[in-house]
Backbone bond lengths (Angstrom), bond angles and torsions (degrees), N, CA, C in turn:
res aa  C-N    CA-C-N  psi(-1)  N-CA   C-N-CA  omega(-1)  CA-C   N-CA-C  phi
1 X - - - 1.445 - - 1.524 108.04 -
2 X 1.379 115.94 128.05 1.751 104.81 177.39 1.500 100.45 -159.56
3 X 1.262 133.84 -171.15 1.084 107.53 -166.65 1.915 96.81 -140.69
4 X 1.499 106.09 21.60 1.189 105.33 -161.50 1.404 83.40 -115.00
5 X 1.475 127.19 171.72 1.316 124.22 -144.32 1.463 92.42 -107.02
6 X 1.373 129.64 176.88 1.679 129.41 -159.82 1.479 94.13 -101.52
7 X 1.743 119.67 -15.58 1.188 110.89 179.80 1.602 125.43 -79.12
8 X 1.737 97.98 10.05 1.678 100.23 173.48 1.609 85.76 -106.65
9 X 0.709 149.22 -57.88 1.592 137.54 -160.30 1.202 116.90 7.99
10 X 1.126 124.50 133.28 1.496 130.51 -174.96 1.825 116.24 -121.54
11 X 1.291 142.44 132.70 1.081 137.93 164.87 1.707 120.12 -118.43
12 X 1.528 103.53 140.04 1.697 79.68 172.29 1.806 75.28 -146.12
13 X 1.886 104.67 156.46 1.386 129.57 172.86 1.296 111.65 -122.53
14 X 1.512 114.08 125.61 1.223 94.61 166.03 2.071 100.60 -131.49
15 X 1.243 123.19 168.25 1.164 132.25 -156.42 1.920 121.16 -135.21
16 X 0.926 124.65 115.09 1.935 120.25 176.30 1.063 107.31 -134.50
17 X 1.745 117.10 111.88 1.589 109.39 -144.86 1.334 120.71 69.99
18 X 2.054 79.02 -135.19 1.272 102.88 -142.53 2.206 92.86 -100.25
19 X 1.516 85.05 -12.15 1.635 85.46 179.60 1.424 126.17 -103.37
20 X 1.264 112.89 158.82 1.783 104.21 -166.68 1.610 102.50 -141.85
21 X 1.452 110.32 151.84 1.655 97.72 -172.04 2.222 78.04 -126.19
22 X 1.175 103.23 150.21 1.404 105.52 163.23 1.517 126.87 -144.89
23 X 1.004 131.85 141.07 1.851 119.07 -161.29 1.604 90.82 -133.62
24 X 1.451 115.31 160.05 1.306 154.85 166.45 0.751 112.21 -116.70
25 X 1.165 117.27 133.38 1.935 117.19 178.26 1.542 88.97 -144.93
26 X 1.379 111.81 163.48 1.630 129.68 139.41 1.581 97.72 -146.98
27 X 1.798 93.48 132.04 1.050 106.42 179.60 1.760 123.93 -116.77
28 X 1.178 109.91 129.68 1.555 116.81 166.08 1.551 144.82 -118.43
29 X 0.938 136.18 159.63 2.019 103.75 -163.84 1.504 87.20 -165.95
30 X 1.421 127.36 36.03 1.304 119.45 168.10 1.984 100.10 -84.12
31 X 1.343 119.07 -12.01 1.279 99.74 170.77 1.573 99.55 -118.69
32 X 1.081 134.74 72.50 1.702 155.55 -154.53 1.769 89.77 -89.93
33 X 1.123 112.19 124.33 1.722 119.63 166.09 1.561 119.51 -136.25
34 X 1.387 124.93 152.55 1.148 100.39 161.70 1.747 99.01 -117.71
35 X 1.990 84.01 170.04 1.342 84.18 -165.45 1.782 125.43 -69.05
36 X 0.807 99.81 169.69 1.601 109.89 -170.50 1.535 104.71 66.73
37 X 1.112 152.78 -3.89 1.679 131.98 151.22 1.603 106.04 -55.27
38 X 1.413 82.71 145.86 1.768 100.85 -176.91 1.603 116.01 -68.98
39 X 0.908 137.52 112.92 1.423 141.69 -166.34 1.577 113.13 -34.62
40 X 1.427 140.10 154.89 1.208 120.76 -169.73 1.362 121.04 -70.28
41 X 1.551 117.82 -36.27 0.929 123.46 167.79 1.460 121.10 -45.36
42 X 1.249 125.36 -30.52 1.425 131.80 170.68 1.599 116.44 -62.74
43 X 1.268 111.50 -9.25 1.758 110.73 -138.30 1.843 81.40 -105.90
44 X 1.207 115.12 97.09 1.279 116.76 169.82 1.670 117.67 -48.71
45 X 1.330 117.25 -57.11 1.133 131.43 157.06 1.281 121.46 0.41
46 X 1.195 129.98 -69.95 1.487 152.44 -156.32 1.659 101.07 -92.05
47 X 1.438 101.98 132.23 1.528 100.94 177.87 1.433 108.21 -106.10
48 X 1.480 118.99 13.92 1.479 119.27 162.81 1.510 102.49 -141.14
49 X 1.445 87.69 166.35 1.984 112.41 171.11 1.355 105.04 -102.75
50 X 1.421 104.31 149.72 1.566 91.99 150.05 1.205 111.89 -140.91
51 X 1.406 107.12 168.70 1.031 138.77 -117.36 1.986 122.56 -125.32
52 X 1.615 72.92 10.11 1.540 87.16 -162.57 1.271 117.78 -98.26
53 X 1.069 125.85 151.65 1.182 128.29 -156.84 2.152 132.03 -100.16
54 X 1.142 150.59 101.74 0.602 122.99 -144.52 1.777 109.85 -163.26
55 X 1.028 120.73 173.99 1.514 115.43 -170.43 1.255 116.95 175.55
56 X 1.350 110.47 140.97 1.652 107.59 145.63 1.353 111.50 -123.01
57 X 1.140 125.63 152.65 1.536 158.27 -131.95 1.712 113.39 -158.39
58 X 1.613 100.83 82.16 1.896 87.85 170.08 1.422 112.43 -89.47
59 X 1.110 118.45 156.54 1.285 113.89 131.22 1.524 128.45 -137.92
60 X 1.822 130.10 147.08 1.439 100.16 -122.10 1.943 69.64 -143.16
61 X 0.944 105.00 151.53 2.175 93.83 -154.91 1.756 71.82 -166.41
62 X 1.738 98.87 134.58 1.667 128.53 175.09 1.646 90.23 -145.48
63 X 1.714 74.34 164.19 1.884 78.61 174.90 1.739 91.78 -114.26
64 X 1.249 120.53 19.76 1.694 137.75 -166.35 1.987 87.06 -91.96
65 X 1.525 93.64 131.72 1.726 81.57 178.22 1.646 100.77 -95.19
66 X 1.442 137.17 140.66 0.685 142.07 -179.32 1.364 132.25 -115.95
67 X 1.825 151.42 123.56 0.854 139.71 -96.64 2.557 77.36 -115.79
68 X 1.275 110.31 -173.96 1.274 89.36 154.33 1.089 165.43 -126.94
69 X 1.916 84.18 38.70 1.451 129.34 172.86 1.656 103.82 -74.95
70 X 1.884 102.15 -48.13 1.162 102.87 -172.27 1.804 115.98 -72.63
71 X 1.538 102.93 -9.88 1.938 98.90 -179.66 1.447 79.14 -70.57
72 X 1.371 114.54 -73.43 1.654 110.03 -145.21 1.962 115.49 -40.15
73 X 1.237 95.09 -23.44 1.552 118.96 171.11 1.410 107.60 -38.88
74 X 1.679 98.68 -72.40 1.671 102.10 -167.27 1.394 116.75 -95.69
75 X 1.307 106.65 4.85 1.884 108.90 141.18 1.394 115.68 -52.78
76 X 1.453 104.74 -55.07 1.287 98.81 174.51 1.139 138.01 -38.32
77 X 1.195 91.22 -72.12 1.713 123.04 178.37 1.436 104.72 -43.20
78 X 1.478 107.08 -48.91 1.838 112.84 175.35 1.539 108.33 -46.17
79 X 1.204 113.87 -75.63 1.672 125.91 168.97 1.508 109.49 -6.24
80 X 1.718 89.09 -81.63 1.832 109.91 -171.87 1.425 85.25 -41.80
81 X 0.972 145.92 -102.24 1.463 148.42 -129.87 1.293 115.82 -77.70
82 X 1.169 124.31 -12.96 1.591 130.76 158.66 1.559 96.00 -67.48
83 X 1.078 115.39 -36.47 1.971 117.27 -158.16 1.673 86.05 -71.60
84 X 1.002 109.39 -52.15 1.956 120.29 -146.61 1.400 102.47 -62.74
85 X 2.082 107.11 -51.97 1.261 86.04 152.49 1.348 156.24 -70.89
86 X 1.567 120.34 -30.17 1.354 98.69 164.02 1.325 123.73 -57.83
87 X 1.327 127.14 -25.97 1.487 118.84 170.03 1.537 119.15 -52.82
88 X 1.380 105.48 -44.40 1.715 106.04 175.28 1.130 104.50 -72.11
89 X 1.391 147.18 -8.52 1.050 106.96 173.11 2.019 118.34 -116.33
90 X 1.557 100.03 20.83 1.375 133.06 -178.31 1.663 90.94 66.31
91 X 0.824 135.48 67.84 1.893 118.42 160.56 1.957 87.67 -85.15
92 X 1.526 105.05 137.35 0.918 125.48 173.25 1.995 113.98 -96.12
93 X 1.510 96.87 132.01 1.394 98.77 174.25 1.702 111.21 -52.22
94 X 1.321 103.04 138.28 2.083 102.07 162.07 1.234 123.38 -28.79
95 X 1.112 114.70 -45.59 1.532 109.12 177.82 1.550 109.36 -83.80
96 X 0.958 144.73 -10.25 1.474 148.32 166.99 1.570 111.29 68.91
97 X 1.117 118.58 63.87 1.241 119.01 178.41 1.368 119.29 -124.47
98 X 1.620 95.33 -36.66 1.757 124.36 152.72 1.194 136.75 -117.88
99 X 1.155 122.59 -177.76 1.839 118.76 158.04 1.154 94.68 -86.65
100 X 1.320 104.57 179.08 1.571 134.69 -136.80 1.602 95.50 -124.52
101 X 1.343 110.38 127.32 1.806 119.50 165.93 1.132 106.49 -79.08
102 X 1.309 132.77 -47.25 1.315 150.73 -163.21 1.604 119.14 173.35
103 X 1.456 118.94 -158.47 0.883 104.38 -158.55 1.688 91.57 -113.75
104 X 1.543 127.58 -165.56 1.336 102.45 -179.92 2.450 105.23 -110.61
105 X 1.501 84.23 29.15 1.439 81.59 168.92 1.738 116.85 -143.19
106 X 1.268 98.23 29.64 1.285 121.30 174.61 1.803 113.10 -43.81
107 X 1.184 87.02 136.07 1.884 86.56 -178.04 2.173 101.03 -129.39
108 X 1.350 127.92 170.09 1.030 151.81 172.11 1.142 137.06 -144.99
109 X 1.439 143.55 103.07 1.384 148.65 -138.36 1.394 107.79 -136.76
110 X 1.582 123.83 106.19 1.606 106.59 -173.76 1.872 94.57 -133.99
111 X 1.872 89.88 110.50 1.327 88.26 174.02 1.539 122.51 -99.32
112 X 1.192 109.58 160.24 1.470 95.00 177.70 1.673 111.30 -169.38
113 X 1.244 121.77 175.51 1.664 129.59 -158.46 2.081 90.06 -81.03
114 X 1.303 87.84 141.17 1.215 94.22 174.25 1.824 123.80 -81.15
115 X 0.890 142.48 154.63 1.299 141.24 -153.24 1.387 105.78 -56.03
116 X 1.533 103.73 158.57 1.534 102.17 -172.69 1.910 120.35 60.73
117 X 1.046 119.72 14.74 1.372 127.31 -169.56 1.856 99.11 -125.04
118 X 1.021 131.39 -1.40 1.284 135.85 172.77 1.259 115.82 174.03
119 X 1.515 106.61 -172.16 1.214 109.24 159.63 1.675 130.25 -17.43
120 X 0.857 127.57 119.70 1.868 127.12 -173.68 1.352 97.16 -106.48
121 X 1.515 109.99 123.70 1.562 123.99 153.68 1.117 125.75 -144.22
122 X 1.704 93.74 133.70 2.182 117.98 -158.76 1.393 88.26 -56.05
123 X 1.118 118.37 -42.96 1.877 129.55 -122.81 2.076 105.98 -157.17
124 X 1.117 96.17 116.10 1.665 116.75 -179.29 1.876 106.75 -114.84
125 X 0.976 89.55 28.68 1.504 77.94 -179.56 1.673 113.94 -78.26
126 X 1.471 113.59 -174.61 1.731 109.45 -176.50 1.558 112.71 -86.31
127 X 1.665 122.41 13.51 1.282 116.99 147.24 1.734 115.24 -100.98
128 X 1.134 122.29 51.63 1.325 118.17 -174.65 2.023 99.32 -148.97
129 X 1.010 73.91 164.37 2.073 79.47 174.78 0.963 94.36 -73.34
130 X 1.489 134.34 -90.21 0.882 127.32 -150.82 1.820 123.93 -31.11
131 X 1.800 99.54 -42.88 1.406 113.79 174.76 1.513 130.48 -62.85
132 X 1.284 96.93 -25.53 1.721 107.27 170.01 1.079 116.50 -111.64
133 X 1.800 125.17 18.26 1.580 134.83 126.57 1.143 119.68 -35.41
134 X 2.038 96.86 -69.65 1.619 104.35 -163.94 1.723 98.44 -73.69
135 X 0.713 138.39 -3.23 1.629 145.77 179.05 1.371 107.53 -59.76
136 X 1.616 92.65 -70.23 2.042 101.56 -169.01 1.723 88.82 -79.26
137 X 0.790 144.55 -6.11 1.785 120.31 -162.25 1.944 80.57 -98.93
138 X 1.482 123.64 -73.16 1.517 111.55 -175.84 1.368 117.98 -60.88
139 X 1.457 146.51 -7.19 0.991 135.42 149.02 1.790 130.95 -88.13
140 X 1.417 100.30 5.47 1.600 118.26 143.54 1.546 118.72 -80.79
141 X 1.216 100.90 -40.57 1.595 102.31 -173.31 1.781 107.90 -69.41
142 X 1.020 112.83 -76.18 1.812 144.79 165.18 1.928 83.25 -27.36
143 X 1.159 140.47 -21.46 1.532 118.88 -150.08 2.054 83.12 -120.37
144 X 1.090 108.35 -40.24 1.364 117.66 174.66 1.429 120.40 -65.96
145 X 1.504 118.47 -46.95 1.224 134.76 172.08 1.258 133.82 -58.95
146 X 1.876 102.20 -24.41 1.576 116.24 -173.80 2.004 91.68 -86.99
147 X 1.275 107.74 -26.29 1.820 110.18 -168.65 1.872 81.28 -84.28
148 X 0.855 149.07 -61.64 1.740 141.24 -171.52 1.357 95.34 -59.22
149 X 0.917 156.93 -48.05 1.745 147.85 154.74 1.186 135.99 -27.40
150 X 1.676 93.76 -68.78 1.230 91.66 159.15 1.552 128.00 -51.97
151 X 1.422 107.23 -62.81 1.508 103.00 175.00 1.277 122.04 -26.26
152 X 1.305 109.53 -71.36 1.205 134.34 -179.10 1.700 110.93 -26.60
153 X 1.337 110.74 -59.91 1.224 130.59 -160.96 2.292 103.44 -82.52
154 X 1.114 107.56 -23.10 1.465 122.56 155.01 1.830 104.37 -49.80
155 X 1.520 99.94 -59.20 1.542 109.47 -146.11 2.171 101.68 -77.63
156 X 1.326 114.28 -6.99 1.277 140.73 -143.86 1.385 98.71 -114.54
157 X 1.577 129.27 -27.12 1.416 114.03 -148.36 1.323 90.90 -130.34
């Protein structure tokens, strides 16, 4: 579910050996937050909402079977590196007070071979291959997706 159109979709693969991690993303950040600000609706302050719509959306697919210590792993790992980039590239939260963690309808999807079906890994964290797979593939995607947005969002307004 996302709300940004399928014609930004982004893919990146990357491969060592015999194993491969690959992500989908579409990305959007017209409602950009960081975490822990109080939702707008909370924000007495402000005499409007808005209304805009926006997201990023992984989804993060190995043919590596992974344990489900190791999914919750490269959620992580997805996160961290979704976060890092919008920080590198300053997208500012809606309310503009900070940069932006994400957005506040952010989703994470990590599929993968069920045990005994490949490669086996306990542990995906960002000292492991597998972990600095899902690293470079969503911070290719997330880095591509913010330049199709933007555009996008030029060509729109």
């Amino acid at each position: 579910m996302t709300a940004v159109p399928m014609t930004q979709l982004v893919t990146s693969r990357v491969s060592v050996g015999v194993l491969w991690v690959e992500c989908f993303a579409t990305v959007g950040v017209t409602n950009a937050v960081c975490a822990g600000e109080w939702p707008l609706y909370l924000d007495l302050r402000r005499k409007t909402h808005s209304t805009r719509v926006g997201t990023i959306n992984l989804i993060v697919i190995t043919n590596g079977s992974l344990s489900t210590s190791a999914m919750v792993g490269a959620v992580q790992v997805a996160t961290e590196t979704k976060t890092g980039v919008l920080r590198d590239h300053a997208v500012p939260s809606v309310k503009g007070r900070s940069k932006a963690t994400g957005t506040g309808t952010d989703a994470v999807v990590i599929a993968c071979r069920t045990r005994g079906q490949g490669p086996w890994y306990p542990y995906s964290g960002t000292h492991t291959i597998i972990g600095a797979m899902v690293g470079r593939v969503v911070a290719n995607c997330v880095s591509r997706g913010l330049q199709k947005a933007n555009a996008w969002q030029e060509r729109h307004q």
